[in-house]
MIMITOR-775228 format. One record per residue: residue number from 1; residue in one letter; x, y, z of N, C-alpha, C, O in turn. Coordinates in steps of 0.1 Angstrom, whole numbers, padded with zeros to 4 digits, always signed. Each point is the difference from the previous one (the first is absolute). Layout:
<drenkes>
DRENKE   ronu   pator      nX      nY      nZ     caX     caY     caZ      cX      cY      cZ      oX      oY      oZ
DRENKE    NUM       A       X       Y       Z       X       Y       Z       X       Y       Z       X       Y       Z
...
</drenkes>
This chain:
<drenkes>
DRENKE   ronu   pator      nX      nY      nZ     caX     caY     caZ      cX      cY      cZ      oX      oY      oZ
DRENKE      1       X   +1503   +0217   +0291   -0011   -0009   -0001   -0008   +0001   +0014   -0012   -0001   +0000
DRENKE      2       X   +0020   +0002   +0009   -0009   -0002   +0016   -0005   +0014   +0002   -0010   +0001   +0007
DRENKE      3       X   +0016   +0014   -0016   -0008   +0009   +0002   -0012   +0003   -0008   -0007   +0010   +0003
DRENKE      4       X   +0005   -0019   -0015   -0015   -0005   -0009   -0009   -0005   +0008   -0010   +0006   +0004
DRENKE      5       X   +0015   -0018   -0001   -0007   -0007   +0010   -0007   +0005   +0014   -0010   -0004   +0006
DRENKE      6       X   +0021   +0012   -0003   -0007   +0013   +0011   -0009   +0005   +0000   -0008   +0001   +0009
DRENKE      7       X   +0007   +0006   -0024   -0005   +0014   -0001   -0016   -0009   -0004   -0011   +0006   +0001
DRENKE      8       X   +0010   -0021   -0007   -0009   -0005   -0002   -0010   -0002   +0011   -0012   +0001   +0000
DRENKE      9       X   +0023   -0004   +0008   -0007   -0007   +0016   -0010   +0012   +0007   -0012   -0001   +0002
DRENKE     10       X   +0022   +0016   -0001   -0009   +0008   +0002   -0014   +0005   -0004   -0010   +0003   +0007
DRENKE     11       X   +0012   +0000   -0024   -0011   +0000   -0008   -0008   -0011   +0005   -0007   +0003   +0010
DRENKE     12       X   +0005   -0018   -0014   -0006   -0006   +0005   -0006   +0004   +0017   -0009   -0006   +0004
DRENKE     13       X   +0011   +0010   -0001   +0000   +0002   +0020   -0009   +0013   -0002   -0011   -0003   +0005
DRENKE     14       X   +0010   +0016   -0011   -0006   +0008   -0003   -0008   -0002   -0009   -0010   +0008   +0001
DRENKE     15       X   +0008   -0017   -0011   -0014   -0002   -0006   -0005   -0012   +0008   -0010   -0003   -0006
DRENKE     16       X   +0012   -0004   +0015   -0006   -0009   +0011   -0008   +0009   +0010   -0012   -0003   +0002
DRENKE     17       X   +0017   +0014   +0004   +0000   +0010   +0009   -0016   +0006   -0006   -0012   -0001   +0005
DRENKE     18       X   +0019   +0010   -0019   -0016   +0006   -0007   -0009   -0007   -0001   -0011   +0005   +0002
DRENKE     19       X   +0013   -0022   -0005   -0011   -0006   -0005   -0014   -0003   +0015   -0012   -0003   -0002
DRENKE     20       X   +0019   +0005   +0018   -0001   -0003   +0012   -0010   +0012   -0002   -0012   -0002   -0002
DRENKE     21       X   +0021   +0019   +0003   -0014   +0005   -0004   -0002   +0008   -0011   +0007   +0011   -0002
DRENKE     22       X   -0013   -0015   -0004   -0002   +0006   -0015   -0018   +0004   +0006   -0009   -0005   +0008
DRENKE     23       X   +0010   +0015   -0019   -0012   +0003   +0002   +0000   +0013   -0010   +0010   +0003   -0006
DRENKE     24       X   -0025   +0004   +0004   -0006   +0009   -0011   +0000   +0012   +0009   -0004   +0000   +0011
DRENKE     25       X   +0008   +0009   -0015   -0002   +0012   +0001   -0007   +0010   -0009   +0005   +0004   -0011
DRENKE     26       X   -0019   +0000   +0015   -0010   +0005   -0009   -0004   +0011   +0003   -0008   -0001   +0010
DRENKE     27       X   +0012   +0018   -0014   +0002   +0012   +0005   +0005   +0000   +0016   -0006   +0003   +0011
DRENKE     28       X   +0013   -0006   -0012   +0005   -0001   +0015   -0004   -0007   +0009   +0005   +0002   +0011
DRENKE     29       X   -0012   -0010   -0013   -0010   -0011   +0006   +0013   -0016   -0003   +0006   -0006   -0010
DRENKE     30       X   -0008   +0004   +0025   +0006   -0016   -0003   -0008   -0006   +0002   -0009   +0001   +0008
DRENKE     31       X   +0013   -0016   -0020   -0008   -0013   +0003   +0006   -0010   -0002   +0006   -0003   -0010
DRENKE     32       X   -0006   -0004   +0024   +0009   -0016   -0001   -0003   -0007   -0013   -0011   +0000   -0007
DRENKE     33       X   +0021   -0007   +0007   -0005   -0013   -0014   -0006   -0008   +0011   -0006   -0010   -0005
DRENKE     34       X   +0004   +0010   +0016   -0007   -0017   +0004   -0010   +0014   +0014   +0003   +0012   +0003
DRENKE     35       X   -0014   -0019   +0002   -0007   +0000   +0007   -0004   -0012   +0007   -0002   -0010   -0006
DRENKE     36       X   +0000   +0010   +0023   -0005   -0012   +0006   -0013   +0004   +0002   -0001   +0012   +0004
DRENKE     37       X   -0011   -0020   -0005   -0015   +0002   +0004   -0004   -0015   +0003   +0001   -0010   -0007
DRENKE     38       X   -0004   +0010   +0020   +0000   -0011   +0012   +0004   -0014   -0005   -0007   -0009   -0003
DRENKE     39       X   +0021   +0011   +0001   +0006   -0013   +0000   +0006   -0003   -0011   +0010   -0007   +0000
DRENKE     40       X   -0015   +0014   -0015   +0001   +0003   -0011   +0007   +0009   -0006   +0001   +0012   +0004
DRENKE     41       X   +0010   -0019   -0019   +0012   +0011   +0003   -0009   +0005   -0019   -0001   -0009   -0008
DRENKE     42       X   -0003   +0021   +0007   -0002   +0010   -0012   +0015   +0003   -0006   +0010   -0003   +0006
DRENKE     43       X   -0011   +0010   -0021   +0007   -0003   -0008   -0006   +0013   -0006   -0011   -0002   -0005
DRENKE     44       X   +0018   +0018   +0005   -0003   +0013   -0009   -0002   -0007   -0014   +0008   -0006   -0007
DRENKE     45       X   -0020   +0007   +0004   -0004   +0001   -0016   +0005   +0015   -0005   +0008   +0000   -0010
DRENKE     46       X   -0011   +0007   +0013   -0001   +0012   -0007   -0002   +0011   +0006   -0012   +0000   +0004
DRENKE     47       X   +0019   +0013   +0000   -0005   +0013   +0004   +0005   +0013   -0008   +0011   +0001   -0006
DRENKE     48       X   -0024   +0012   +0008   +0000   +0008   -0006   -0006   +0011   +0003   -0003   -0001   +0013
DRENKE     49       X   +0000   +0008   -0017   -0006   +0013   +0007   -0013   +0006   -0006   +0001   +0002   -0012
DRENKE     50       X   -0013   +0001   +0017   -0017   +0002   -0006   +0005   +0015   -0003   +0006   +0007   +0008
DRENKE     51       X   -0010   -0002   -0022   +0002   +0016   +0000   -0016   -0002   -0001   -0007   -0010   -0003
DRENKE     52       X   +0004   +0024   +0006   -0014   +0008   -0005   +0005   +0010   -0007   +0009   +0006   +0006
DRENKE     53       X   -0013   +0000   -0018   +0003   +0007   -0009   +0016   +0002   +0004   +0004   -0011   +0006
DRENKE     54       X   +0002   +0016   -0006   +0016   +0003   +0004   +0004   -0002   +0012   +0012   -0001   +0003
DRENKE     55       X   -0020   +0000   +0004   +0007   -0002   +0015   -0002   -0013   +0008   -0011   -0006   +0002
DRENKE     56       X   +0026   +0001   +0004   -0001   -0010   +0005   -0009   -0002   +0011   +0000   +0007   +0010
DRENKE     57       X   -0007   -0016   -0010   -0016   +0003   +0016   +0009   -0018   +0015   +0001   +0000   +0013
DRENKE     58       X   +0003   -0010   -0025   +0007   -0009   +0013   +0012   -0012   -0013   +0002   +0000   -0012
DRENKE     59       X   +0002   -0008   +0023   +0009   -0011   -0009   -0009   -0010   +0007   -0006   +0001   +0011
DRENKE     60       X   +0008   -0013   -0022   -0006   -0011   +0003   +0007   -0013   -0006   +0004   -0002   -0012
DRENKE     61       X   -0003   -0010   +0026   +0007   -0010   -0003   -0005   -0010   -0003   -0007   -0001   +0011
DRENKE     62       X   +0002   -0012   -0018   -0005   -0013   -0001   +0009   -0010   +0005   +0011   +0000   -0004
DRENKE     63       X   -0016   -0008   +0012   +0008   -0006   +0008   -0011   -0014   +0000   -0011   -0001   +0004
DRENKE     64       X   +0022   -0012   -0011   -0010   -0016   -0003   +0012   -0004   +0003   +0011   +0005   +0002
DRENKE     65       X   -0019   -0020   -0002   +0008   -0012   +0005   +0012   -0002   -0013   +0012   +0000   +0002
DRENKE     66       X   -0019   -0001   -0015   +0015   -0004   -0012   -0005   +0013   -0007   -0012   +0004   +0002
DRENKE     67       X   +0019   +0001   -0009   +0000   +0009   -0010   -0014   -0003   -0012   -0004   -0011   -0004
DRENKE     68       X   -0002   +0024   +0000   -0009   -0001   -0007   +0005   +0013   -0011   +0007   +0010   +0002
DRENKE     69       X   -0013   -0016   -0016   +0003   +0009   -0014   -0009   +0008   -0002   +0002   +0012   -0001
DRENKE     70       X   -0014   -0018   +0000   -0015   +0006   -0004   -0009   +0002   +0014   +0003   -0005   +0011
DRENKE     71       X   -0012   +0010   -0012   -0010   +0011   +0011   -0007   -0018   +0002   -0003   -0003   +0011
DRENKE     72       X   +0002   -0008   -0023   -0006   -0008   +0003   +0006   -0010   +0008   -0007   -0006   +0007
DRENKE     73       X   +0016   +0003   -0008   +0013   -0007   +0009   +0002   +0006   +0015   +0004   -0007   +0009
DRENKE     74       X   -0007   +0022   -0008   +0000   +0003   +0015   -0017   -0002   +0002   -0002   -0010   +0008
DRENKE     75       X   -0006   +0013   -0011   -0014   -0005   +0007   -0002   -0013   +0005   -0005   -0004   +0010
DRENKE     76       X   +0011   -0005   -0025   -0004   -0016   +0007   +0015   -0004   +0009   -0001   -0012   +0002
DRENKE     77       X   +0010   +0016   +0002   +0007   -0007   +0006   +0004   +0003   +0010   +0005   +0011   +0003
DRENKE     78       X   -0008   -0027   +0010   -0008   -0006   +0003   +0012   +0005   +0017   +0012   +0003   -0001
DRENKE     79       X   -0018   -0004   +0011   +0010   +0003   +0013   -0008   +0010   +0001   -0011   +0002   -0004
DRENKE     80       X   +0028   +0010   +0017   -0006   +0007   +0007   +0006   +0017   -0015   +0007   -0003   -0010
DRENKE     81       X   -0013   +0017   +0012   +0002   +0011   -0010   +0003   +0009   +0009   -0004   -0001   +0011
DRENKE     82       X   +0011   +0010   -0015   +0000   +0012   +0008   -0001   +0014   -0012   +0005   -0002   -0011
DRENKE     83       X   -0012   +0013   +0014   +0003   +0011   -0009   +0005   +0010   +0016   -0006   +0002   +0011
DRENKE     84       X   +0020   +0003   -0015   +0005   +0008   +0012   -0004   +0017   -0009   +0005   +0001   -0012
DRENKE     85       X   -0012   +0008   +0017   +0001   +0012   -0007   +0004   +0013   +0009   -0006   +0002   +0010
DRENKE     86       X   +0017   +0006   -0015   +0006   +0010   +0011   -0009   +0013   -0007   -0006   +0000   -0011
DRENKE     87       X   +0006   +0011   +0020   -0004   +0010   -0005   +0010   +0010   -0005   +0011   +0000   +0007
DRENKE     88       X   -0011   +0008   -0018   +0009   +0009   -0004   -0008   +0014   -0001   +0002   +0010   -0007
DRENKE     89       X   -0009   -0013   +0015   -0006   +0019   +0005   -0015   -0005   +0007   -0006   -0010   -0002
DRENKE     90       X   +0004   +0021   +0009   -0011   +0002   +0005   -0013   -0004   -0008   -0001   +0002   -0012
DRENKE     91       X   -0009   -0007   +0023   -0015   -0006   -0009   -0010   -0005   +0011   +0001   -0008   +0009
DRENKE     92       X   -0010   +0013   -0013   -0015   +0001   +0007   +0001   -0016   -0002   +0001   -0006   -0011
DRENKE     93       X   -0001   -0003   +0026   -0003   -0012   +0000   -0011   -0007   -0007   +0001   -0011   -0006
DRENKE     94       X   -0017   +0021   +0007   -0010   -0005   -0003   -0001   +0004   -0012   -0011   -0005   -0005
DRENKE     95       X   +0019   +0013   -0003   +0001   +0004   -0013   +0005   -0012   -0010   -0005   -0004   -0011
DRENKE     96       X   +0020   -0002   +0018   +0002   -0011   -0003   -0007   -0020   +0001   +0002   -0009   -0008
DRENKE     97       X   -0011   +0010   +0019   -0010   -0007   +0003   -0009   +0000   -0014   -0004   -0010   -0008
DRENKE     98       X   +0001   +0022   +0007   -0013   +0007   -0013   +0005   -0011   -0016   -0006   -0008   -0007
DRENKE     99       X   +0024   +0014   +0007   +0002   +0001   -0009   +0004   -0016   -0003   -0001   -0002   -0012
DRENKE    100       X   +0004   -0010   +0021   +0002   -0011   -0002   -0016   -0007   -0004   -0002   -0007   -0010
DRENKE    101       X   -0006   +0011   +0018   -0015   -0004   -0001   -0004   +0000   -0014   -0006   -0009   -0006
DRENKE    102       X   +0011   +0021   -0002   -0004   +0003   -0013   +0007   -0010   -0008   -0007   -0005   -0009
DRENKE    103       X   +0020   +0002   +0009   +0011   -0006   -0004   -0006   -0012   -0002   -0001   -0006   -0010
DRENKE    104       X   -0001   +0002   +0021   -0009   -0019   +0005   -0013   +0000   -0016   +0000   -0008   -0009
DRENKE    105       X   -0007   +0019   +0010   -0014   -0001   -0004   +0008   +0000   -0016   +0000   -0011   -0005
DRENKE    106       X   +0006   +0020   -0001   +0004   +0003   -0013   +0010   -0011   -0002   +0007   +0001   -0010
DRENKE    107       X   -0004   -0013   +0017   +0005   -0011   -0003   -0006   -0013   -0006   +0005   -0010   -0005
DRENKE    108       X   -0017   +0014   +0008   -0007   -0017   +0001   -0015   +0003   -0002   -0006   +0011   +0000
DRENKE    109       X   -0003   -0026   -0003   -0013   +0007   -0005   -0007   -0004   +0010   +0002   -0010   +0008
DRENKE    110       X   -0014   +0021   -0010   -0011   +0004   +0010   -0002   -0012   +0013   -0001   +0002   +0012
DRENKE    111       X   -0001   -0014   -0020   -0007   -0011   +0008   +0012   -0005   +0008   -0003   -0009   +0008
DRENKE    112       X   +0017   +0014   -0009   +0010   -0008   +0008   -0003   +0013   +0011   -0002   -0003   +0012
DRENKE    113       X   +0002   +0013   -0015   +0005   +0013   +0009   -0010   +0003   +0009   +0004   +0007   +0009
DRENKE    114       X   -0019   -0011   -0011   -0012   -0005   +0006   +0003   -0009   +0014   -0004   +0001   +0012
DRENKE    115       X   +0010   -0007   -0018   +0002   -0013   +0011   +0011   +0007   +0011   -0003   +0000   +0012
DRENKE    116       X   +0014   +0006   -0017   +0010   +0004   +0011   -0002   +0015   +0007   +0009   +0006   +0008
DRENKE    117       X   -0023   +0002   -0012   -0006   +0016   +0007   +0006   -0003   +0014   +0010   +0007   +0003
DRENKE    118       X   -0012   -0015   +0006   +0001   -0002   +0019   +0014   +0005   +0000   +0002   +0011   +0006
DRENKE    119       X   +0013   -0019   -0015   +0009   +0002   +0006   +0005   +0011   -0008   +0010   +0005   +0005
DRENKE    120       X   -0014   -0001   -0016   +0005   +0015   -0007   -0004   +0012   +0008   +0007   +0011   -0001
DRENKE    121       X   -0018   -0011   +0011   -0005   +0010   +0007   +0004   -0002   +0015   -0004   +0007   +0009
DRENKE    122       X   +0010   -0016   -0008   +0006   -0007   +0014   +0016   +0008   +0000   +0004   +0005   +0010
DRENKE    123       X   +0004   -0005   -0025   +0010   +0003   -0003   +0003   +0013   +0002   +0009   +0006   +0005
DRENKE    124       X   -0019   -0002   -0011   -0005   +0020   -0003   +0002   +0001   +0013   +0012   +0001   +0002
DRENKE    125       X   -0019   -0001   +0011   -0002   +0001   +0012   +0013   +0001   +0007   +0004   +0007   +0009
DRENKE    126       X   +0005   -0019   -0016   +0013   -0001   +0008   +0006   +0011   -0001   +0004   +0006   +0010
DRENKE    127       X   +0000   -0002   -0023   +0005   +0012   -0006   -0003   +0013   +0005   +0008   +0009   +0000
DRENKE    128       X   -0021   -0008   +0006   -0008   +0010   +0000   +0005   +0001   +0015   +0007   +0010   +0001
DRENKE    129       X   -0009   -0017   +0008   +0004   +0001   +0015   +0010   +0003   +0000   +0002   +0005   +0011
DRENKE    130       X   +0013   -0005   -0021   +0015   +0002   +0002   +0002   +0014   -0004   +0011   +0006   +0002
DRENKE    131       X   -0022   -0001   -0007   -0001   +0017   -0003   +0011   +0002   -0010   -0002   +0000   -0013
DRENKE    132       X   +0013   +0001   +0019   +0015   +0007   -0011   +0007   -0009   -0001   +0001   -0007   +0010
DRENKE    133       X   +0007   +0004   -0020   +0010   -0005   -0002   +0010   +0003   -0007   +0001   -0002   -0012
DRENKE    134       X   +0010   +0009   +0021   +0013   +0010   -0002   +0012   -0008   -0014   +0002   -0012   -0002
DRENKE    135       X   +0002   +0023   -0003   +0012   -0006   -0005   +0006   -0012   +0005   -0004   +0002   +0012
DRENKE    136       X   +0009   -0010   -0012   +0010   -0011   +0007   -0010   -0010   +0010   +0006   -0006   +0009
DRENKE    137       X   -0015   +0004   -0009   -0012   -0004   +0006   +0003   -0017   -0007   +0005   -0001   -0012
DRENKE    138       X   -0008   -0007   +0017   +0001   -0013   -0010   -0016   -0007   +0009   -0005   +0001   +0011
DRENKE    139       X   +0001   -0011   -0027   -0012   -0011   +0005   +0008   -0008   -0008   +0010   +0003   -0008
DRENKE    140       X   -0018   -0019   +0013   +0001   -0013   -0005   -0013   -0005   -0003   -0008   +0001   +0010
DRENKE    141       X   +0003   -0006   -0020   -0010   -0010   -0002   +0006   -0010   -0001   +0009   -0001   -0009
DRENKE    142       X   -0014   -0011   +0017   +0008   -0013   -0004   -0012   -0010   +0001   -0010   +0002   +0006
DRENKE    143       X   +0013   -0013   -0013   -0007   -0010   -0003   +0005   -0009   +0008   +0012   -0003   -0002
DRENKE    144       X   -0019   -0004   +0011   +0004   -0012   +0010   -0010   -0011   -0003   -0012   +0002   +0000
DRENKE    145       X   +0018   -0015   -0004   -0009   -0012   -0001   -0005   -0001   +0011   +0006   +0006   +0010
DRENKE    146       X   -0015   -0010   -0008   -0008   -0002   +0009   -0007   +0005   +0017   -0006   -0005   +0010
DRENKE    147       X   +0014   +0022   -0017   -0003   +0011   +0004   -0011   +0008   -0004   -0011   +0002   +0006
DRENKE    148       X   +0016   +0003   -0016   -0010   +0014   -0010   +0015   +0006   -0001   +0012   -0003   +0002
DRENKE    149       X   -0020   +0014   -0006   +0003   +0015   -0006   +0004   +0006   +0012   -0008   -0003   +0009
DRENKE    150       X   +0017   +0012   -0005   +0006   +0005   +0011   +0008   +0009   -0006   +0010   +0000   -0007
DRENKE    151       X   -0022   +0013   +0014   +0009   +0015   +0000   +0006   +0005   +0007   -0006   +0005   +0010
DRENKE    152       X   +0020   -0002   -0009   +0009   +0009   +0013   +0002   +0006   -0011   +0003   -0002   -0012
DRENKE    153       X   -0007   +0017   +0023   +0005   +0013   -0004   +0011   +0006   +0014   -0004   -0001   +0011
DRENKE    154       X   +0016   +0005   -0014   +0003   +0006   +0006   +0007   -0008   +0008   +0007   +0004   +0010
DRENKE    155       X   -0007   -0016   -0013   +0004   -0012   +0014   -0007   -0001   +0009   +0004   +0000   +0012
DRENKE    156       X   -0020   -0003   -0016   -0011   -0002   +0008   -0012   -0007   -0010   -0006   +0007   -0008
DRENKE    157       X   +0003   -0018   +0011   -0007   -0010   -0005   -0014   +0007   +0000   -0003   +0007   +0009
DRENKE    158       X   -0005   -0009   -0017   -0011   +0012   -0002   -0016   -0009   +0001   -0007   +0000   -0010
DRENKE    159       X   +0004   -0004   +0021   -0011   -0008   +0003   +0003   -0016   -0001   +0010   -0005   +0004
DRENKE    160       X   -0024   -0005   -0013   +0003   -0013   -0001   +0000   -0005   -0013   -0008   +0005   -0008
DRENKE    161       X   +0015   -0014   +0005   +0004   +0000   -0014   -0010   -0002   -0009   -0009   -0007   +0005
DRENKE    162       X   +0007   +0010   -0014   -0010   -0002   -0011   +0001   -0012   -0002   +0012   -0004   -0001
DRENKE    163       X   -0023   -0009   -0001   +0004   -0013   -0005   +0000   -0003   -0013   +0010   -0007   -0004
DRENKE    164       X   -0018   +0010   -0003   -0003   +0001   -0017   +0017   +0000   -0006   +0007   +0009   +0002
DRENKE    165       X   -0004   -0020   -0009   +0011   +0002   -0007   -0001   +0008   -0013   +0010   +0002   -0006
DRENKE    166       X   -0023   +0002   +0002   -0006   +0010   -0011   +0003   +0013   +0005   +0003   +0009   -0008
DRENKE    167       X   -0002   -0005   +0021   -0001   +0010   +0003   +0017   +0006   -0002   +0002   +0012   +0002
DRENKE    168       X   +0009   -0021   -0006   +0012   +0003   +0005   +0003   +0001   -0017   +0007   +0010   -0004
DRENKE    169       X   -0010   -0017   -0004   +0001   -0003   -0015   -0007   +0015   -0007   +0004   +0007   -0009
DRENKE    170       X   -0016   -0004   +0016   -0006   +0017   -0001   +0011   +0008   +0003   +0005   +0006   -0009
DRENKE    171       X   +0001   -0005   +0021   +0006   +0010   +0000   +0013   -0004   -0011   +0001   +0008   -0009
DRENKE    172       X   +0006   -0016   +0009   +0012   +0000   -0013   -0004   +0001   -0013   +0009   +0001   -0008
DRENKE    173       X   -0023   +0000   +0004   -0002   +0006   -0007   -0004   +0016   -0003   -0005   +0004   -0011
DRENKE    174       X   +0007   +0006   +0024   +0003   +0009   -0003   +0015   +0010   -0008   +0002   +0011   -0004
DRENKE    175       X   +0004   -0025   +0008   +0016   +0004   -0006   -0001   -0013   -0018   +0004   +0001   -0011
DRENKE    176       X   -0008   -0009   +0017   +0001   -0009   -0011   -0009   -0005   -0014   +0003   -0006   -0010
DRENKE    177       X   -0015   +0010   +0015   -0010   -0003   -0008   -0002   +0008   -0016   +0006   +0010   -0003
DRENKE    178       X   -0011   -0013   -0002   -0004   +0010   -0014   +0000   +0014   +0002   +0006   +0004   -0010
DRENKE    179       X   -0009   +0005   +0017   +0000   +0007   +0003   +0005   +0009   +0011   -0005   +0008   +0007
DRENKE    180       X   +0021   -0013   -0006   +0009   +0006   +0011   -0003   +0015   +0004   -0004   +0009   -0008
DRENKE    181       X   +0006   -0007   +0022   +0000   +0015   +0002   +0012   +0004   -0004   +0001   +0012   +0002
DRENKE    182       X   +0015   -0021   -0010   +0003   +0009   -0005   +0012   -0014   -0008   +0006   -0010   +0005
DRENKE    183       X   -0005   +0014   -0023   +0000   -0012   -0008   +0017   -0005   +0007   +0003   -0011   +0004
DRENKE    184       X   +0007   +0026   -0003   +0014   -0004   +0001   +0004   -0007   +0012   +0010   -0007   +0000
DRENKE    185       X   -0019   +0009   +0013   +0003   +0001   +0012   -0009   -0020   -0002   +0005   -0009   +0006
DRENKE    186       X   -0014   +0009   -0012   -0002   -0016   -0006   +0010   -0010   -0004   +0002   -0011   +0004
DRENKE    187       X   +0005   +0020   -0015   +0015   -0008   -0003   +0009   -0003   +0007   +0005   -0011   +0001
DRENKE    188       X   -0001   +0024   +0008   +0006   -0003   +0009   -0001   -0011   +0012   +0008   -0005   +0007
DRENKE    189       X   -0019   +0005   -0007   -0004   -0011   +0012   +0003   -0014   -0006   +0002   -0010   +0007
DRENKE    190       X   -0001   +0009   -0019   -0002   -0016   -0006   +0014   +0000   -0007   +0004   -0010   -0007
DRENKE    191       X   +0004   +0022   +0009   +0016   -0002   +0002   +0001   -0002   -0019   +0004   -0010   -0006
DRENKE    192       X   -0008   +0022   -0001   +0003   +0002   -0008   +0010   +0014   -0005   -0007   +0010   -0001
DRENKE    193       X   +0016   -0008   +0000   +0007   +0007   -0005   -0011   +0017   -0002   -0012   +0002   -0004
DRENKE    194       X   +0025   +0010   +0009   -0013   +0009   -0006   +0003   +0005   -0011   -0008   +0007   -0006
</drenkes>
């Protein structure tokens, strides 16, 4: 009986242990379950990996305050967001600048995407000044109340934050919106099974 009870005690101690750090692993890419963003403890919704035709191009993590099911449950809900994206090969920064810009525009209609040209071409620029971004390279977009929009690339905070909370809801709709740059790596983010 005391060696049941043992062998319990331990199991219990090692799934206490895993639960401390558990975390996703997405092509070799790790992602904590929890993130802190100033003061604020995030919670992995979902990560996955963007292919372009067959080849893996990065992994990408969603990171909210409570867990969200639908693209519509992470846009409206409410605190600080993070999208953490690693690279899984080499890419023309300003190629990817190009290609989120496009992403933003094929999300949303004319008269919203009118309104946000300053920080889509503000964004491009950031991209564009970082030139390359190697395999294993990681950015953060994160959403801070009463911040903005705040890009670190590289572990380097990338100008001043965008204030527009439209502008932060544009970009998660390049992963989230009607028109994902990519449908599985969608699912994945909103932590649906693949």
């Amino acid at each position: 009986m005391k060696s049941i009870a043992m062998i319990l005690l331990v199991g219990l101690a090692a799934f206490g242990a895993a639960g401390v750090s558990a975390q996703a692993v997405v092509a070799g890419v790790r992602y904590a379950e929890t993130a802190d963003l100033h003061g604020g403890k995030l919670r992995l919704n979902g990560a996955g990996v963007r292919y372009k035709a067959v080849f893996k191009v990065y992994t990408a993590g969603l990171y909210l305050s409570k867990k969200a099911a639908t693209a519509e449950e992470a846009l409206a809900a409410t605190g600080a967001k993070r999208m953490n994206v690693t690279m899984l090969r080499d890419i023309d920064s300003s190629e990817l600048g190009k290609m989120f810009s496009r992403g933003i525009e094929d999300n949303m209609d004319k008269s919203r995407f009118s309104r946000l040209i300053p920080g889509v071409i503000r964004m491009s620029q950031i991209f564009s000044d970082v030139k390359k971004l190697s395999a294993g390279d990681n950015f953060l977009i994160d959403w801070v109340p009463g911040t903005g929009t705040v890009i670190t690339i590289k572990g380097v905070p990338q100008g001043e934050p965008f204030k527009e909370p439209e502008f932060y809801s544009a970009l998660l709709r390049l992963w989230l919106g009607p028109n994902p740059a990519d449908w599985k790596l969608k699912d994945a983010l909103l932590g649906r099974p693949a």
